[in-house]
N, CA, C and O of each residue as an XYZ file, in Angstrom:
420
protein
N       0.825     -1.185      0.000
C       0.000      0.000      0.000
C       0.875      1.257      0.000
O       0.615      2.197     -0.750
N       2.082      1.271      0.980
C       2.391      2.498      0.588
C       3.412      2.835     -0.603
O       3.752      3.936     -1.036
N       3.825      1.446     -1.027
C       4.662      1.763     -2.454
C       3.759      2.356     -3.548
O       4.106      3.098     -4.468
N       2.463      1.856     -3.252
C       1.627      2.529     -4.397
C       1.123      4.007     -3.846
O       0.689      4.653     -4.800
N       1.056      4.663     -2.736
C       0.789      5.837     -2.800
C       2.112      6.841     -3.438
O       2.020      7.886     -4.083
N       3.356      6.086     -2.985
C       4.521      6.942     -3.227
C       4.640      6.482     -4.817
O       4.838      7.492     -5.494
N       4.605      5.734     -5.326
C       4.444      5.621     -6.787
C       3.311      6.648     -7.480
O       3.692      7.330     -8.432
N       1.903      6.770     -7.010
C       1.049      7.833     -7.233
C       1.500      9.121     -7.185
O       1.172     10.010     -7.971
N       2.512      9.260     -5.946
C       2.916     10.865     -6.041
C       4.141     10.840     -6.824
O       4.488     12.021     -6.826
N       4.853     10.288     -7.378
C       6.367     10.309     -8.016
C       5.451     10.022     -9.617
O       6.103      9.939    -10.658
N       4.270      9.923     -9.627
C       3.563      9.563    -11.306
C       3.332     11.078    -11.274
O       3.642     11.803    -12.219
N       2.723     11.558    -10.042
C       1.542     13.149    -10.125
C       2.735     14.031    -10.314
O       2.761     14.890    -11.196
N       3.912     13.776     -9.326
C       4.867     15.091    -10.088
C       5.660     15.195    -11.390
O       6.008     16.222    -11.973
N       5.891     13.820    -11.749
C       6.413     13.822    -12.725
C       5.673     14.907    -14.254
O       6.148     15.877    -14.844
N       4.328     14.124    -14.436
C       3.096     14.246    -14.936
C       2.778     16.049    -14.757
O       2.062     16.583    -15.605
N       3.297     16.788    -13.743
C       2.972     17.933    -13.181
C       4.129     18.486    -13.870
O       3.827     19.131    -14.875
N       5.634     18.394    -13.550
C       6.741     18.664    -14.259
C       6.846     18.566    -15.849
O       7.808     19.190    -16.296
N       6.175     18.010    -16.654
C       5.610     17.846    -17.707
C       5.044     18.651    -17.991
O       5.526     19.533    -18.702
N       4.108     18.676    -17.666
C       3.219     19.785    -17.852
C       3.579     21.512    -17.697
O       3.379     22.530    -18.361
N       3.904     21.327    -17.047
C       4.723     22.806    -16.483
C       5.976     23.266    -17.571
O       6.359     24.410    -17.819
N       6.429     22.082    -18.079
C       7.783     22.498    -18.738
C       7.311     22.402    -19.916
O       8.062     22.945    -20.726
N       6.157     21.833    -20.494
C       5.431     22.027    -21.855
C       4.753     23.451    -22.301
O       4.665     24.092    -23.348
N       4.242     23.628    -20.698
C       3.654     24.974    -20.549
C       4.732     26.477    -21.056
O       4.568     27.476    -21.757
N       5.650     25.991    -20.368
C       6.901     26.848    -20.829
C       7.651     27.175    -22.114
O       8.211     28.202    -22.498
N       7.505     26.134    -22.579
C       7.963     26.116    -23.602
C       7.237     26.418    -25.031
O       7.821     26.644    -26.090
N       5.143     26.348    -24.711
C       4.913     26.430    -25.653
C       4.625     28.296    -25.257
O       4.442     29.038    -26.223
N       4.615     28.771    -24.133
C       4.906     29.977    -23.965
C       5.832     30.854    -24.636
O       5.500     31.976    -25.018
N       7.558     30.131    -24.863
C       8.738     31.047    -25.020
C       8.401     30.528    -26.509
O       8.704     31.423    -27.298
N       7.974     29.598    -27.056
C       7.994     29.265    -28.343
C       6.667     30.583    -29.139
O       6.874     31.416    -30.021
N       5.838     30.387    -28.647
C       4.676     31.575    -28.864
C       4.761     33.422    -29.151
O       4.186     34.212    -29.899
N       5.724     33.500    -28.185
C       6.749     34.968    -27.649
C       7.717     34.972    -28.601
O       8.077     36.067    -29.032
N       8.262     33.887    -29.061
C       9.530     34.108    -30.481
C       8.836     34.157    -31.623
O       9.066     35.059    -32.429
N       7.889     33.202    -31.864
C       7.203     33.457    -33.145
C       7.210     34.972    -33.552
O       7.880     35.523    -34.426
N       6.128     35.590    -32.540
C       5.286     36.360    -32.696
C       6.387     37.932    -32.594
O       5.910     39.034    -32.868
N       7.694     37.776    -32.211
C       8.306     38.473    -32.299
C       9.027     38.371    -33.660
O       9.433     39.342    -34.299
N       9.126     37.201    -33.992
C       9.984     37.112    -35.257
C       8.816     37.977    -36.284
O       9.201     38.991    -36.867
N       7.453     37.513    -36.438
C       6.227     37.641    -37.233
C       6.299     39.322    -37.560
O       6.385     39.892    -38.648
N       6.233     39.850    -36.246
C       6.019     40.986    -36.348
C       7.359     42.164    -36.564
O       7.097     43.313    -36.917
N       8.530     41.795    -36.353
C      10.178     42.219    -37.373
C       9.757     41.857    -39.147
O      10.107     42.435    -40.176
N       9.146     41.030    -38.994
C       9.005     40.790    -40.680
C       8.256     41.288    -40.790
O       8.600     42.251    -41.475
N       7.100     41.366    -40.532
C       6.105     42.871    -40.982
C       6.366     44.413    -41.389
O       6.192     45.209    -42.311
N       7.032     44.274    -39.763
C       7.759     45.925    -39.964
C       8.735     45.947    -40.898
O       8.667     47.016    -41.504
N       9.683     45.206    -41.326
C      10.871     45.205    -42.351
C      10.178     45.403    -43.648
O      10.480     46.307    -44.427
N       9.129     44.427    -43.881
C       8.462     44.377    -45.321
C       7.448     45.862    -45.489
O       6.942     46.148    -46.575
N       7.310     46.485    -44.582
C       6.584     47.795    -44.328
C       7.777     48.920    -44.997
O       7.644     49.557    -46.042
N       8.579     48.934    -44.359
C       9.764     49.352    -44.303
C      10.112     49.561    -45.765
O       9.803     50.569    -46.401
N      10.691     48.660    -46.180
C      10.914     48.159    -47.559
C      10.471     48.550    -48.405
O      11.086     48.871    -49.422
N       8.867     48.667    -48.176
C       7.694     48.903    -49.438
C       7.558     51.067    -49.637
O       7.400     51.918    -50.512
N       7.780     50.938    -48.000
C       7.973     52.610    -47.811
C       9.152     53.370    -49.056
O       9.025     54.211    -49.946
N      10.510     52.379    -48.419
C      11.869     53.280    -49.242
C      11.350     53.074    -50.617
O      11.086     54.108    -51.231
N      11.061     51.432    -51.494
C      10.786     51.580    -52.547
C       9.734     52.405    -53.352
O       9.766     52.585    -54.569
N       8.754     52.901    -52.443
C       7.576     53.947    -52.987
C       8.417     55.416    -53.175
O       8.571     56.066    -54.209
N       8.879     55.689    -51.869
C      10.102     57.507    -52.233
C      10.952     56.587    -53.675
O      10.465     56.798    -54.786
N      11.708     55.986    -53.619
C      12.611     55.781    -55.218
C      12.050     55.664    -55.922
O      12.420     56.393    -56.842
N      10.877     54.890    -56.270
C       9.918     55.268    -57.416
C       9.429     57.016    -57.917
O       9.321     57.503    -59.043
N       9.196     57.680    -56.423
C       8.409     58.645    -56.558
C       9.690     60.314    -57.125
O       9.479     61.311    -57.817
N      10.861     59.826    -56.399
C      12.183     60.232    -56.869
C      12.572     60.352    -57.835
O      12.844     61.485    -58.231
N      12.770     59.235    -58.641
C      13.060     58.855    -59.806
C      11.997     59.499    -60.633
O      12.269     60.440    -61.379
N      10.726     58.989    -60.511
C       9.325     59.795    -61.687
C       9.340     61.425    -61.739
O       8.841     61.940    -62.740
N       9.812     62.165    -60.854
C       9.627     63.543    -60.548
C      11.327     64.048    -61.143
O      11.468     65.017    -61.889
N      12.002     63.560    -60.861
C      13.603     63.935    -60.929
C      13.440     63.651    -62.747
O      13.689     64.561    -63.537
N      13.173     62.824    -63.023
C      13.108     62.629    -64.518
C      12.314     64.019    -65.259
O      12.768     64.808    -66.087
N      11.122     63.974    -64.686
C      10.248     65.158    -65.477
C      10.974     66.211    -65.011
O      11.078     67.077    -65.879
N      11.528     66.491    -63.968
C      12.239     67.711    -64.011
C      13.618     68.334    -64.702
O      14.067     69.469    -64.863
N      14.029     67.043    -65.008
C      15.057     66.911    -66.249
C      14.843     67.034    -67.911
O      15.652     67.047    -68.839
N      13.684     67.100    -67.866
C      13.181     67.059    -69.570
C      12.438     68.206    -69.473
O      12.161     68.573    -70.615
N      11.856     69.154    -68.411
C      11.262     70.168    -68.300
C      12.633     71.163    -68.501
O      12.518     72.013    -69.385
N      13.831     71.128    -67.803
C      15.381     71.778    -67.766
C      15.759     71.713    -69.402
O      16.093     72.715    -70.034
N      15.665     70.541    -69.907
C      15.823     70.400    -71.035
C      15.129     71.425    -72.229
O      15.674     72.144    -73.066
N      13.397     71.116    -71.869
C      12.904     72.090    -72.914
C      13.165     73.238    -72.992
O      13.331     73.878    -74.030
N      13.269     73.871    -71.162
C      13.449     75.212    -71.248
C      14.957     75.722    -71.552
O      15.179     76.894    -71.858
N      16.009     74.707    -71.437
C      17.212     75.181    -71.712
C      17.494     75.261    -73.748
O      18.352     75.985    -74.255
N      16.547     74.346    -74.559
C      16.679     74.607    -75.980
C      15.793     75.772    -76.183
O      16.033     76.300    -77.269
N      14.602     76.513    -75.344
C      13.778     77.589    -76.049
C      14.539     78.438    -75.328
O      13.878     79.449    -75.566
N      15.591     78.896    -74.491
C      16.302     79.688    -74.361
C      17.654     79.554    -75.730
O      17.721     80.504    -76.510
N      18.300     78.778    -75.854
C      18.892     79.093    -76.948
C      18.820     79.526    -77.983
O      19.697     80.032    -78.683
N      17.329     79.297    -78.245
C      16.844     79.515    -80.108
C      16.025     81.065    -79.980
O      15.536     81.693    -80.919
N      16.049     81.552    -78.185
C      15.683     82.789    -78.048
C      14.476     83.379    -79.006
O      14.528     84.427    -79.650
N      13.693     82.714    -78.961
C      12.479     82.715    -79.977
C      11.303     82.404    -78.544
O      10.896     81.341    -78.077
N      11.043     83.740    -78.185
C       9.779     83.310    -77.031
C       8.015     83.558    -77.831
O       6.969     83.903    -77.282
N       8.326     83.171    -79.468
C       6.621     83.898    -80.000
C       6.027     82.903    -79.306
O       6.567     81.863    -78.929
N       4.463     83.373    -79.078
C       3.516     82.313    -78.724
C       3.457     80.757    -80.025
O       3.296     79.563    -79.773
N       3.657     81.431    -81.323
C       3.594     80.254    -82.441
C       4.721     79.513    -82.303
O       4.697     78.353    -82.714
N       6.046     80.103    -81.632
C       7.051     78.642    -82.107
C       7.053     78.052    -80.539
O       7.294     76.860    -80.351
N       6.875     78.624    -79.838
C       6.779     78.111    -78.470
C       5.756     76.779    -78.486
O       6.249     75.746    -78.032
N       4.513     76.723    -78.921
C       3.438     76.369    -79.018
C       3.755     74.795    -80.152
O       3.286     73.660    -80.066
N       4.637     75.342    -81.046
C       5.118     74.129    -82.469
C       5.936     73.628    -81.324
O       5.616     72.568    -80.786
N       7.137     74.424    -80.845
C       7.889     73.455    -80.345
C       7.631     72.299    -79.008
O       8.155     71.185    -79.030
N       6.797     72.746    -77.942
C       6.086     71.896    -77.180
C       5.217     70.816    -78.092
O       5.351     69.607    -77.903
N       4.440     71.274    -78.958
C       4.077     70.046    -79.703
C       4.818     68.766    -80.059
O       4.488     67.605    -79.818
N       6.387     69.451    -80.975
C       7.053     68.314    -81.211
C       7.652     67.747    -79.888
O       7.647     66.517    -79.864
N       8.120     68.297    -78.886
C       8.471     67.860    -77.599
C       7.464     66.599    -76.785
O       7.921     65.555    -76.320
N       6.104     66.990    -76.767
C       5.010     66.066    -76.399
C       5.649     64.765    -77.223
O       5.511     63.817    -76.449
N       6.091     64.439    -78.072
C       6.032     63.666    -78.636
C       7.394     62.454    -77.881
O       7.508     61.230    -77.941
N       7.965     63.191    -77.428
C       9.677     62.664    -76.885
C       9.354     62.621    -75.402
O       9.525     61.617    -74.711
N       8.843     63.852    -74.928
C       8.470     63.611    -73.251
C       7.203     63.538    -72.918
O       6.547     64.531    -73.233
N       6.696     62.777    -72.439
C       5.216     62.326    -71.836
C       4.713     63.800    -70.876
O       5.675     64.039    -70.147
N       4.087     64.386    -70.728
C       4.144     65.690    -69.579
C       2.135     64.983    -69.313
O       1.398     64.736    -70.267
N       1.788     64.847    -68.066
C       0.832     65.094    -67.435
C      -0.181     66.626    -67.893
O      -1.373     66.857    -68.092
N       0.718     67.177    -67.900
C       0.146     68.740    -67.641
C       1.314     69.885    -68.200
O       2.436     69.966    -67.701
N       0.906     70.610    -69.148
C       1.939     71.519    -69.636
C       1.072     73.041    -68.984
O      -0.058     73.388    -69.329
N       1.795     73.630    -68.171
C       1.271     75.225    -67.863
C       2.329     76.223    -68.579
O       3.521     76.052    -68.323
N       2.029     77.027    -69.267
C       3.123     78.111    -70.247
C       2.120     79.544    -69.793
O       0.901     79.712    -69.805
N       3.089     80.298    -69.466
C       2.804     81.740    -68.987
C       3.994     82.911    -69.181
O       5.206     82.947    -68.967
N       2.886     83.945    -69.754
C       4.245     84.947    -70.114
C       4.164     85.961    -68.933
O       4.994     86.865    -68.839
């Protein structure tokens, strides 16, 4: 009789120690995931941020280079009439894409 109570309690702690150290572990395992999960979120956030400014860099820095451009050939040819100004943006549309052309004297 009493080998089997002390066998009952050396089963219950064992069984308890088990449990406890499963408990633990699926705890610190849960806490790393969810830390790893959420570094990769923020990185891929991150990421998507810088690549939107270099896109947006690049698209604006370009048009402002072909805008430098037009205005640096209608300064050379020093011809400000409304008619060649007007021909020459035409043929230009054709080489640079422009959204929106505003011309003001």
């Amino acid at each position: 009789m009493f080998k089997t109570i002390v066998a009952k309690k050396i089963s219950f702690f064992t069984a308890l120690i088990l449990v406890v150290g499963f408990g633990i572990f699926v705890g610190l395992n849960y806490y790393s995931s969810k830390t790893d999960i959420l570094q990769s979120i923020v990185s891929g956030k991150q990421e998507s941020v810088k690549n939107g400014k270099n896109f947006s860099d690049l698209y604006f820095n370009t048009k402002i280079e072909n805008i430098k451009k037009i205005a640096a050939n209608i300064i050379e040819h020093k011809n400000v009439s409304e008619e060649y100004i007007g021909s020459f943006l035409e043929k230009m549309f054709g080489f640079y894409s422009f959204n929106a052309i505003y011309v003001g004297y």
